[in-house]
Backbone as a chain_set.jsonl record, in Angstrom:
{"seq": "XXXXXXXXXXXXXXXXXXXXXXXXXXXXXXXXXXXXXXXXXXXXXXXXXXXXXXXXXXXXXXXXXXXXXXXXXXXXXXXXXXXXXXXXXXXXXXXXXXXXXXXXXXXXXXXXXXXXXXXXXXXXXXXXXXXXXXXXXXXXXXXXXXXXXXXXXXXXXXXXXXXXXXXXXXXXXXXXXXXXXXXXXX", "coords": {"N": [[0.851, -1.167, 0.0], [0.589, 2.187, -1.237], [1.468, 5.495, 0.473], [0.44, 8.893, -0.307], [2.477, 11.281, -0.347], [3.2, 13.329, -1.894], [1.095, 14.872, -1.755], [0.87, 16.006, 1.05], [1.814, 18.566, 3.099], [3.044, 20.937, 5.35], [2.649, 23.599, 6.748], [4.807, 26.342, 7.918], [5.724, 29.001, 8.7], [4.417, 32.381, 7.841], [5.441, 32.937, 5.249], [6.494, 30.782, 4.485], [6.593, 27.657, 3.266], [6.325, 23.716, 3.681], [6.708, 20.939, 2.082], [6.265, 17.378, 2.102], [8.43, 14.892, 0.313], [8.813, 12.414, -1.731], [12.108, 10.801, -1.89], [14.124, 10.367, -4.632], [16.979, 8.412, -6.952], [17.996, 11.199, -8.031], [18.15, 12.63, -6.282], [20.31, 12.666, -4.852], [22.581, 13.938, -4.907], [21.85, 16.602, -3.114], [20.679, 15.255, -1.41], [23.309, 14.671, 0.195], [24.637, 16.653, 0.485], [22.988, 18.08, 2.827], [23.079, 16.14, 4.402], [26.008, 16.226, 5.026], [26.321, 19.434, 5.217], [24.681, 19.638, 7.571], [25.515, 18.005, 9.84], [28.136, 18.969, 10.2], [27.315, 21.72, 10.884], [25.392, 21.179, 13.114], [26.734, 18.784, 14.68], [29.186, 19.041, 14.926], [31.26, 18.255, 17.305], [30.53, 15.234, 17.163], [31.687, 14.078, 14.594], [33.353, 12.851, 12.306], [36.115, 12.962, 9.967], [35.734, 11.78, 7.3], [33.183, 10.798, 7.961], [32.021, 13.22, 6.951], [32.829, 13.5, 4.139], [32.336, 14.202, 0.802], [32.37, 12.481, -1.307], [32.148, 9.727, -0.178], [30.119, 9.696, 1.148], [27.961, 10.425, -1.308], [28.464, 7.705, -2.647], [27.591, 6.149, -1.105], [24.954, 6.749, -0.257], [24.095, 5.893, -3.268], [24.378, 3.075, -3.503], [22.409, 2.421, -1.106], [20.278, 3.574, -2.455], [20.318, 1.467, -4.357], [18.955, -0.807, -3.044], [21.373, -2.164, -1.532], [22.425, -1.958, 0.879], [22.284, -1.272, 4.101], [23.04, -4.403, 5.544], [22.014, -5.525, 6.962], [19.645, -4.667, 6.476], [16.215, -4.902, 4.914], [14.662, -5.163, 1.074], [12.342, -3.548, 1.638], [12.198, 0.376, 1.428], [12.152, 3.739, 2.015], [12.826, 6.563, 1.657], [12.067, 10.067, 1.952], [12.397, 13.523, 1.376], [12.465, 16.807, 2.935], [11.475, 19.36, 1.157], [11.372, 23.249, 0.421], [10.097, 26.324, -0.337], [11.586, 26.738, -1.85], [11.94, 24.948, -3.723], [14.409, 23.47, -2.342], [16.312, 21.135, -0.646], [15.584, 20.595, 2.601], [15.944, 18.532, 5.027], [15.739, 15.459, 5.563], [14.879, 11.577, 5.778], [15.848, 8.499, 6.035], [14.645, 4.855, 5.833], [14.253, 1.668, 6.616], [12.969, -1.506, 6.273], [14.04, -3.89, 8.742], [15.96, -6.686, 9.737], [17.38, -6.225, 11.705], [18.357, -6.597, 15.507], [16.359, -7.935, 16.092], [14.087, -6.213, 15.229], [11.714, -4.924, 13.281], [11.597, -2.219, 11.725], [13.975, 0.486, 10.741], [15.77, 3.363, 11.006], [17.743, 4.696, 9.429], [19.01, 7.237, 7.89], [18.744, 10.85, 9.08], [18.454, 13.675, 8.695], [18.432, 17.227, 9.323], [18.616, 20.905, 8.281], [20.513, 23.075, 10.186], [19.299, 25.456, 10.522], [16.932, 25.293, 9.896], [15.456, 23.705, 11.533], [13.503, 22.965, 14.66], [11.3, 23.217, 13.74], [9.238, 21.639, 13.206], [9.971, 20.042, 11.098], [11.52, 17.894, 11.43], [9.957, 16.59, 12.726], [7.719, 15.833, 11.426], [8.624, 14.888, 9.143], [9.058, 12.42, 10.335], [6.87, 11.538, 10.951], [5.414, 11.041, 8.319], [7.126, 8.507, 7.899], [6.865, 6.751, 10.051], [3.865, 6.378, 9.26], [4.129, 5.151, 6.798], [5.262, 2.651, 7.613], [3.689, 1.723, 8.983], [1.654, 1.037, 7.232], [2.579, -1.12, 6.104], [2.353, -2.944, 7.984], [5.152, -2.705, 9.981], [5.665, -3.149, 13.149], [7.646, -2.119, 14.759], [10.536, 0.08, 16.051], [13.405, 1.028, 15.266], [16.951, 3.07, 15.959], [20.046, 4.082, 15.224], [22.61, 5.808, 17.043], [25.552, 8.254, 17.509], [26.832, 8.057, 21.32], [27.217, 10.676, 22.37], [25.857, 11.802, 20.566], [23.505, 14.766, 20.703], [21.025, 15.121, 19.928], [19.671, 12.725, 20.331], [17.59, 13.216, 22.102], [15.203, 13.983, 21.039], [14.791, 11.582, 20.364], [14.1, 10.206, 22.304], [11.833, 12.076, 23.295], [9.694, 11.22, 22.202], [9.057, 8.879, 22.68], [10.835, 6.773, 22.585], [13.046, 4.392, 23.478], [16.055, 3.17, 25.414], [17.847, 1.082, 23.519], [20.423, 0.322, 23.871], [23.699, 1.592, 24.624], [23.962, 3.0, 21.958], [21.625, 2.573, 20.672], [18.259, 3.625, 20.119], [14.802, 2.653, 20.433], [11.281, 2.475, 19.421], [8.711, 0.543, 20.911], [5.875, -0.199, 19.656], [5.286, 1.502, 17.037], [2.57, 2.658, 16.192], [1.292, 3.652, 19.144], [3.823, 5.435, 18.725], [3.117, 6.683, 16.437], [1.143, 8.028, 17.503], [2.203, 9.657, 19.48], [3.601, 11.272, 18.367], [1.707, 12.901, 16.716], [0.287, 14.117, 18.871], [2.575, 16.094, 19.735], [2.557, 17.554, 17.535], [0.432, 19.096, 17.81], [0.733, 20.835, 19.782]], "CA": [[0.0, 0.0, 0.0], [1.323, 3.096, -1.02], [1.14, 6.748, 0.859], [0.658, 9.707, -1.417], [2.898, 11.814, 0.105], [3.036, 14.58, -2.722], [0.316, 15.641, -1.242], [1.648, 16.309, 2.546], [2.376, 19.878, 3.321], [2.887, 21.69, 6.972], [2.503, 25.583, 7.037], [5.901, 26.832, 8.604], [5.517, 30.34, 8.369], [3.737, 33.189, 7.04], [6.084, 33.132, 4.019], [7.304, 29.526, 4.071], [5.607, 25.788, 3.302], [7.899, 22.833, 3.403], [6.12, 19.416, 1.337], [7.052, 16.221, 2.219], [8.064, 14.264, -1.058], [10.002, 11.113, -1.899], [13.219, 11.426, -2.98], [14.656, 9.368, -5.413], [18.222, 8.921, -7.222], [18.584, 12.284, -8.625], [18.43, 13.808, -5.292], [21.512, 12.259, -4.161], [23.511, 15.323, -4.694], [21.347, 17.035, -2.717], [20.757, 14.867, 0.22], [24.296, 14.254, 0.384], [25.01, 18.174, 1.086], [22.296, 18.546, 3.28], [23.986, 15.489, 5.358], [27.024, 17.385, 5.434], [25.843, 20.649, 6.573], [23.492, 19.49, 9.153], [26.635, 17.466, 11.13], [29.127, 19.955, 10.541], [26.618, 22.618, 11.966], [24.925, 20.807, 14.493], [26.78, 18.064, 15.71], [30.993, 18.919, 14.969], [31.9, 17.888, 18.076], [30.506, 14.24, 16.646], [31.837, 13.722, 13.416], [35.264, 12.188, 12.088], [36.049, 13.858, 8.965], [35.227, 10.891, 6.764], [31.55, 11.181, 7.944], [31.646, 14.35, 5.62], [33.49, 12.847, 2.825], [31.388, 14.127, 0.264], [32.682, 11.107, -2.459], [32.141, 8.758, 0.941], [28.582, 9.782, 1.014], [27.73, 10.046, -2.254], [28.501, 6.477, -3.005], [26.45, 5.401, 0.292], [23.709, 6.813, -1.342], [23.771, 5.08, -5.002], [24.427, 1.933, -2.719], [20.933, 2.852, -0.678], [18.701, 3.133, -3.336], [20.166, 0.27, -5.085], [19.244, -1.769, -2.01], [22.174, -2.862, -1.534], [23.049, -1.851, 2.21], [22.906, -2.226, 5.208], [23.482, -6.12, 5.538], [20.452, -5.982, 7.808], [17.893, -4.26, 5.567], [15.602, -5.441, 3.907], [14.575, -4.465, 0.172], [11.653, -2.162, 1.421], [12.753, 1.225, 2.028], [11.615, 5.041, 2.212], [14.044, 8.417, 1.421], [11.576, 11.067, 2.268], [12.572, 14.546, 1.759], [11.221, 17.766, 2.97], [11.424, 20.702, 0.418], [10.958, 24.731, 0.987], [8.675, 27.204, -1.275], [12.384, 27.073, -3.11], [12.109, 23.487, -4.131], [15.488, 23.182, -1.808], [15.925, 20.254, 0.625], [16.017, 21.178, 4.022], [15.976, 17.642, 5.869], [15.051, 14.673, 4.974], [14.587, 10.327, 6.259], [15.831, 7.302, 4.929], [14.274, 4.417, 6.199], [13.779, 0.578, 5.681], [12.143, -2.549, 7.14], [14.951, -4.482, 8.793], [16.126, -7.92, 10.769], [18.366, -5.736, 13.292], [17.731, -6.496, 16.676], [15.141, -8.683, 15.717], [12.858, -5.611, 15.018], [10.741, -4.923, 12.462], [12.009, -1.293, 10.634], [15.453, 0.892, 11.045], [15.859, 4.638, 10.495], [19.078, 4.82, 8.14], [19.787, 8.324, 8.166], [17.982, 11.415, 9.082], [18.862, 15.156, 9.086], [17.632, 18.459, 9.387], [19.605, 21.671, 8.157], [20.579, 23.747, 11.306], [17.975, 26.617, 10.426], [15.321, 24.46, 9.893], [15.23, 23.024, 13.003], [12.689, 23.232, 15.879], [9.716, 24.411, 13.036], [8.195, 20.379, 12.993], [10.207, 19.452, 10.167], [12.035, 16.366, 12.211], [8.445, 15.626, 13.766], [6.817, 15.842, 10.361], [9.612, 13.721, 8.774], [9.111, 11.129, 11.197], [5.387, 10.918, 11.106], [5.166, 10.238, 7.772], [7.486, 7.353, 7.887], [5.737, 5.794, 10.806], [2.588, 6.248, 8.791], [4.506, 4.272, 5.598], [5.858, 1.713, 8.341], [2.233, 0.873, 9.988], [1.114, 0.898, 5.822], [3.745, -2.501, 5.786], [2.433, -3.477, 9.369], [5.788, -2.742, 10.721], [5.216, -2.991, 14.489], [8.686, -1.318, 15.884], [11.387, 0.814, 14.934], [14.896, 1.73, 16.267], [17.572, 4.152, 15.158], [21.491, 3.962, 15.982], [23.43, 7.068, 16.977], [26.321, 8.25, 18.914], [26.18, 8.236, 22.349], [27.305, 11.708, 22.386], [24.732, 12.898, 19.999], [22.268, 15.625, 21.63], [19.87, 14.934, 19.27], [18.986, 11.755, 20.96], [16.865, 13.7, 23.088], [14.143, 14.258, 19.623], [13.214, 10.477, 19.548], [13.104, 9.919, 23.41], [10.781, 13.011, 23.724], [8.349, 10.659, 21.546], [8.727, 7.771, 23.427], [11.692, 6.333, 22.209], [13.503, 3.898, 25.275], [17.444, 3.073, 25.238], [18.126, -0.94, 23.453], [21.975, 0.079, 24.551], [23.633, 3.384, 23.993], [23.824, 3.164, 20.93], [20.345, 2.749, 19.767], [17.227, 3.519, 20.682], [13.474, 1.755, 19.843], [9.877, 2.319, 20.258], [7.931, -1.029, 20.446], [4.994, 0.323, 19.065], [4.659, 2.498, 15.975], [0.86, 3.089, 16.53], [2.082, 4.714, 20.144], [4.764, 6.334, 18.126], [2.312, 8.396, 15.636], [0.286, 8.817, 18.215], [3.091, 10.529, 20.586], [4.145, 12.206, 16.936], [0.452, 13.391, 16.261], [0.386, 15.008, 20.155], [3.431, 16.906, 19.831], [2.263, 18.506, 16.6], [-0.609, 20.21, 18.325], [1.496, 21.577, 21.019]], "C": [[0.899, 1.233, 0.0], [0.981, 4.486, -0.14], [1.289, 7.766, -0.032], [1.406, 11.309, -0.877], [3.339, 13.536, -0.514], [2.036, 15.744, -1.999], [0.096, 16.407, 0.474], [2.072, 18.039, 2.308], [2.027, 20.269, 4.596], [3.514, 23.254, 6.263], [3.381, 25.95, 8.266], [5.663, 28.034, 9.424], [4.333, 30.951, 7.678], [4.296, 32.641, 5.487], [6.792, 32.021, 3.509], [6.268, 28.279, 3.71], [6.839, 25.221, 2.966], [6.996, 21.839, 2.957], [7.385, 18.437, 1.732], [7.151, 15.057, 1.042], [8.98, 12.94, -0.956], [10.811, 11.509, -2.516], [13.701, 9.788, -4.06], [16.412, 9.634, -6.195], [18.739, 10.135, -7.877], [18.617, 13.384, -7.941], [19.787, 13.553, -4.695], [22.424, 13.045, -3.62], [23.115, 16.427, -3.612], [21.004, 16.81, -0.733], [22.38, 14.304, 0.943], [25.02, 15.674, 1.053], [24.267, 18.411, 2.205], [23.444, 17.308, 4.658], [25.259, 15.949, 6.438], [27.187, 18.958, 6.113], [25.386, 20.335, 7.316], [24.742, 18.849, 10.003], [27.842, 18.178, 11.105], [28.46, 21.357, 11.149], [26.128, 22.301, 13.373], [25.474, 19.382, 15.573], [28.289, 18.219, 15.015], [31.477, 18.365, 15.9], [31.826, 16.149, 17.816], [30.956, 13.712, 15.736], [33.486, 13.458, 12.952], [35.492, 12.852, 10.544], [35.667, 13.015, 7.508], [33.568, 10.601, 6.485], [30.741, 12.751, 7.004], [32.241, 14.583, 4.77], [32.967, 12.714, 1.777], [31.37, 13.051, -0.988], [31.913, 9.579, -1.835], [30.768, 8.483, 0.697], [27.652, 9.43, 0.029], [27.215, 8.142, -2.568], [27.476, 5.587, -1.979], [25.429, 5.197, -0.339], [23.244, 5.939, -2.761], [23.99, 3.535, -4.049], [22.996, 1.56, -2.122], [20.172, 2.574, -1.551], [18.781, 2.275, -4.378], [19.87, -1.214, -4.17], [19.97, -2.521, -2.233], [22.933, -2.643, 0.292], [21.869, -1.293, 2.931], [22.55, -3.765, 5.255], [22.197, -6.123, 5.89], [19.217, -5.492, 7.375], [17.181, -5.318, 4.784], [14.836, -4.661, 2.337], [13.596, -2.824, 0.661], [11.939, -0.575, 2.09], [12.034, 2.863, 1.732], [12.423, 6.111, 2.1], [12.548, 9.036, 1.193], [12.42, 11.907, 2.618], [12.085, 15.724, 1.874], [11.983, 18.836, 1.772], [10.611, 21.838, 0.805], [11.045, 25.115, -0.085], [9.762, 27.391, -2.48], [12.598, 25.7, -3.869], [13.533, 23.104, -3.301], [15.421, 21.937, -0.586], [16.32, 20.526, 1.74], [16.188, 19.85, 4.747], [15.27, 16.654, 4.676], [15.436, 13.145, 6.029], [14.897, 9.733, 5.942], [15.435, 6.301, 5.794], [13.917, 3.227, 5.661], [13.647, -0.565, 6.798], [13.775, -3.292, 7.248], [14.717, -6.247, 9.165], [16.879, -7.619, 11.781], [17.899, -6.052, 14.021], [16.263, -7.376, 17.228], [13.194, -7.808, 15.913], [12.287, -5.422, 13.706], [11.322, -3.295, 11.361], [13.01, -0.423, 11.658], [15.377, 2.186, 10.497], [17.385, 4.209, 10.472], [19.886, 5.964, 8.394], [18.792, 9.561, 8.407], [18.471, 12.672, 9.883], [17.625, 16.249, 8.866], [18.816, 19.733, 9.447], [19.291, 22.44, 9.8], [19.214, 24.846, 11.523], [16.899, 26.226, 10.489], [14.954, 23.885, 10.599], [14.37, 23.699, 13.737], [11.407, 24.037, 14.858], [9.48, 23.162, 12.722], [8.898, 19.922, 11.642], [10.704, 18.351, 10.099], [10.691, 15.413, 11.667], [7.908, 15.142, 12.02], [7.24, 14.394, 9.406], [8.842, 12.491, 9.138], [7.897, 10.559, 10.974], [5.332, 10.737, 9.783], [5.901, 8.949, 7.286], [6.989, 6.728, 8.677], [4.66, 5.447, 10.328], [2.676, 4.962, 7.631], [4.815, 2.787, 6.854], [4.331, 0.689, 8.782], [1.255, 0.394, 8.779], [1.676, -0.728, 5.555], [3.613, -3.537, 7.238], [3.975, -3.727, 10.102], [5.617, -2.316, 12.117], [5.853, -2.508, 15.144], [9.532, -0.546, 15.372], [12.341, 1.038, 15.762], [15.882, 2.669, 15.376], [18.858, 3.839, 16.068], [22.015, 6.158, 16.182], [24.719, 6.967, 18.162], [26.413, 8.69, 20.299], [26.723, 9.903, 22.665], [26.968, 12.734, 21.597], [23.588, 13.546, 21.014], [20.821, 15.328, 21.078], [19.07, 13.646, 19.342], [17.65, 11.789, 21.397], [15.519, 13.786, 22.018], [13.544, 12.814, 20.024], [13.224, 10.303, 21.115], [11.887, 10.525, 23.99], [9.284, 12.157, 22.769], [8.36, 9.596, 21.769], [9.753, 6.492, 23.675], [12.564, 5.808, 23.754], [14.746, 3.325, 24.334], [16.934, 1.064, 24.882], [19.443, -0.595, 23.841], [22.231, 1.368, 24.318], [24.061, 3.494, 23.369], [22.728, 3.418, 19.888], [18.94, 2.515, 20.87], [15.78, 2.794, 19.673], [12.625, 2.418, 20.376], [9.207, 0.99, 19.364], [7.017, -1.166, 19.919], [5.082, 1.571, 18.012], [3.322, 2.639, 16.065], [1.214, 4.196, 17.725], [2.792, 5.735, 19.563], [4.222, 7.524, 17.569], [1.411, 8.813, 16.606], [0.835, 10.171, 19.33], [3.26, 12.003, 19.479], [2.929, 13.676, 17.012], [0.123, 14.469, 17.673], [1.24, 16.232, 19.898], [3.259, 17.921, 18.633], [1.34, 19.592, 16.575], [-0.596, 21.172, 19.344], [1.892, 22.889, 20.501]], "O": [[1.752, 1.443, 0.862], [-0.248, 4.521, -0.076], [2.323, 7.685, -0.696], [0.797, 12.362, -1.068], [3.654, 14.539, 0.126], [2.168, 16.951, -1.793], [-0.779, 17.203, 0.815], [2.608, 18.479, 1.291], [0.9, 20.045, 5.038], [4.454, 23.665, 5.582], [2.935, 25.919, 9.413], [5.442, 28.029, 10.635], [3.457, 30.322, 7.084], [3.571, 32.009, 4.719], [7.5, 32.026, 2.501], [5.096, 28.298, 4.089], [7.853, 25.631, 2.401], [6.097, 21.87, 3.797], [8.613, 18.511, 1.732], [6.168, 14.358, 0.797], [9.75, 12.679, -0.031], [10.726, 12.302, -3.454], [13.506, 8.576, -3.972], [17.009, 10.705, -6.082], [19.902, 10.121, -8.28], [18.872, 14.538, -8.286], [20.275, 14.442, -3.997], [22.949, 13.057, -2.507], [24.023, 17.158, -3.216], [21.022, 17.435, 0.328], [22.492, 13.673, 1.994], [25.819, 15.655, 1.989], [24.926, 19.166, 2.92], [24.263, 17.695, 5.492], [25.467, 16.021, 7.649], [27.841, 19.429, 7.044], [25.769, 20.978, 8.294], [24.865, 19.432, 11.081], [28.626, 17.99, 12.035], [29.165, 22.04, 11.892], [26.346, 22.898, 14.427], [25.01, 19.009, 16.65], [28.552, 17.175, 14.419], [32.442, 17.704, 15.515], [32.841, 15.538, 18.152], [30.724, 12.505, 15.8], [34.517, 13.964, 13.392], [34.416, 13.309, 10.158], [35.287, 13.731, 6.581], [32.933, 10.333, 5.465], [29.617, 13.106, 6.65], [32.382, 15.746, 4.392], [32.841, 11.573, 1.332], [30.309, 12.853, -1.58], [31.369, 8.683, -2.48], [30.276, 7.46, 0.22], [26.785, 8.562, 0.137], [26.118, 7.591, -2.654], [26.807, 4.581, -2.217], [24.952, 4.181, -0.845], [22.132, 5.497, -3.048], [23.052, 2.864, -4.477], [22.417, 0.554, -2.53], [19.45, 1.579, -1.598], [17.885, 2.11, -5.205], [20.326, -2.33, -4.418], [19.742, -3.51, -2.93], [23.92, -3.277, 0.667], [20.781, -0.95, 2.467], [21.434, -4.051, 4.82], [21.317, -6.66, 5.217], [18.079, -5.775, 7.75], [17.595, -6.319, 4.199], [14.44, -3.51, 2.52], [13.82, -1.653, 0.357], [11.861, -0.463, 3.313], [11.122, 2.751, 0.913], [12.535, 6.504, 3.261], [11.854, 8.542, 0.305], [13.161, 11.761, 3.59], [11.222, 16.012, 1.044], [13.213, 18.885, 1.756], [9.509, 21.737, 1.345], [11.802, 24.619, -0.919], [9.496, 27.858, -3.587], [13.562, 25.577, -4.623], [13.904, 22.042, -3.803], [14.524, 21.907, 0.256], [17.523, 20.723, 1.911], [17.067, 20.192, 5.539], [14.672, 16.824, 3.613], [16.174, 13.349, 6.993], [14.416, 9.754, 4.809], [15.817, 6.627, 6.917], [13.379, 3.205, 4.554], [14.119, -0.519, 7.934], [14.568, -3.333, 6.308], [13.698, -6.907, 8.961], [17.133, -8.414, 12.686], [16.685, -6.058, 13.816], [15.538, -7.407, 18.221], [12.072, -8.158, 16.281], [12.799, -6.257, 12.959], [11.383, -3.507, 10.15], [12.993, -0.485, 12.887], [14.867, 2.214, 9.377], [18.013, 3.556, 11.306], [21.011, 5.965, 8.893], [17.737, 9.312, 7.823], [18.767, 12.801, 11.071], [16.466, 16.174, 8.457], [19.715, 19.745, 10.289], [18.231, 22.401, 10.425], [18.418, 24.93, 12.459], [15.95, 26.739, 11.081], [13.863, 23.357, 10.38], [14.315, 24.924, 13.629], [10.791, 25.07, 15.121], [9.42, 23.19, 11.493], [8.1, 19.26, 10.979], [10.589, 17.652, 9.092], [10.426, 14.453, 10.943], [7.818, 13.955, 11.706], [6.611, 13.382, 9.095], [8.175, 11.76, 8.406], [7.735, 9.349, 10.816], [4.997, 9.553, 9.827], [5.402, 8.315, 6.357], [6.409, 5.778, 8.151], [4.193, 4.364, 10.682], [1.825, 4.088, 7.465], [4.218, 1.786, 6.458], [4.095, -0.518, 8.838], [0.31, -0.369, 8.979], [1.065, -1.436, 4.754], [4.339, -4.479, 7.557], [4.129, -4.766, 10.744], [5.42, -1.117, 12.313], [5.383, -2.178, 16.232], [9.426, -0.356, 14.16], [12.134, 1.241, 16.959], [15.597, 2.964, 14.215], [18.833, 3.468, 17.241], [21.754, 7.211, 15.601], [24.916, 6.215, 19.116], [26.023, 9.843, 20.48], [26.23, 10.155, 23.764], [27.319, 13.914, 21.6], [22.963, 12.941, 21.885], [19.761, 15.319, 21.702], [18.067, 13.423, 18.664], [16.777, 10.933, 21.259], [14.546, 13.492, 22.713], [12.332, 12.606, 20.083], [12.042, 10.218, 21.449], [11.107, 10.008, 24.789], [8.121, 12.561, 22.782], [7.594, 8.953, 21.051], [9.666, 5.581, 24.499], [12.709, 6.479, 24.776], [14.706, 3.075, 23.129], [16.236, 0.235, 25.468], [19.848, -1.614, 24.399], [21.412, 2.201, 23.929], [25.02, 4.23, 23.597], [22.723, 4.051, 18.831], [18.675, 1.77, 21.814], [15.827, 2.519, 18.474], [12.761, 2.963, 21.471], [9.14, 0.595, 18.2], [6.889, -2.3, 19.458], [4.875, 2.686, 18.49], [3.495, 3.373, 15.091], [1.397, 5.382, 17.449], [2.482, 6.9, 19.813], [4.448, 8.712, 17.8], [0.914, 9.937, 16.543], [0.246, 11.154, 19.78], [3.114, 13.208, 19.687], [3.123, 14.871, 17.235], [-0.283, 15.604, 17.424], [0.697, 17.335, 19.841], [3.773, 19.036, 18.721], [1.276, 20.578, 15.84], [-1.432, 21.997, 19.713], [2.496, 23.682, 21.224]]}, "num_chains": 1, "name": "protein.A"}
């Protein structure tokens, strides 16, 4: 079952709208910069200089949407990105049903440019991959990071509980959009 996600839009601003669209391989270039700014702005103190290796990346990517990685994915997968009133990508999701952990789906990668932060474009992100996830009856979801990312703090504020400190889970996606769907009315 697909989601028609073209049709998704959150009202930022007076003067802004951001749409939530799928990306596909000819954004590569695109979500590959956005990667790179968002962890050299918001998380430098995290990053090895390899992690913004824009050749490094690149190639990740054409790897990604040839499902061909991570070991533990499985084919079905999700790149959602958001775009602003300039067609530009400000953030975006990648996402795919796994066998990690013996859960059910795996957030991949998932940024947000520094500026664009704290205006629901994470939250927004997120909820419509939970929405694609519960579309595939995926029942859980986890995400890796480093334990000295700040930005941890985003998925436990939606319910998100430590599997080690490295990665966190929520056991429920239903709970999940529903925590999602709260925080958007706040």
């Amino acid at each position: 079952m697909s989601t028609n996600f073209e049709k998704n839009s959150l009202q930022l601003n007076e003067r802004q709208r951001m749409n939530i669209l799928i990306a596909n391989e000819t954004d590569i270039d695109e979500l590959t910069q956005v990667e790179i700014n968002s962890k050299k702005q918001s998380i430098p103190e995290c990053i090895e200089a390899y992690e913004v290796d824009y050749t490094l990346l690149h190639g990740r990517w054409q790897t990604y949407f040839k499902k061909q990685s991570p070991q533990t994915s499985k084919p079905e997968r999700l790149i959602l990105k958001a775009i602003n009133n300039d067609n530009k990508v400000i953030g975006y999701l990648a996402g795919h049903l796994t066998t990690r952990y013996n859960l059910d789906a795996e957030i991949q990668s998932f940024y947000v440019l520094l500026q664009e932060q704290k205006q629901n474009v994470g939250t927004k992100l997120l909820t419509e991959f939970v929405k694609w996830l519960l579309d595939l009856n995926a029942g859980n979801l986890c995400v890796g990071f480093k334990p000295e990312n700040k930005y941890k703090a985003f998925y436990l504020k939606f319910g998100g509980q430590y599997l080690n400190e490295h990665w966190i889970y929520w056991q429920d996606t239903t709970q999940l959009l529903k925590n999602l769907n709260e925080a958007r009315k706040l």
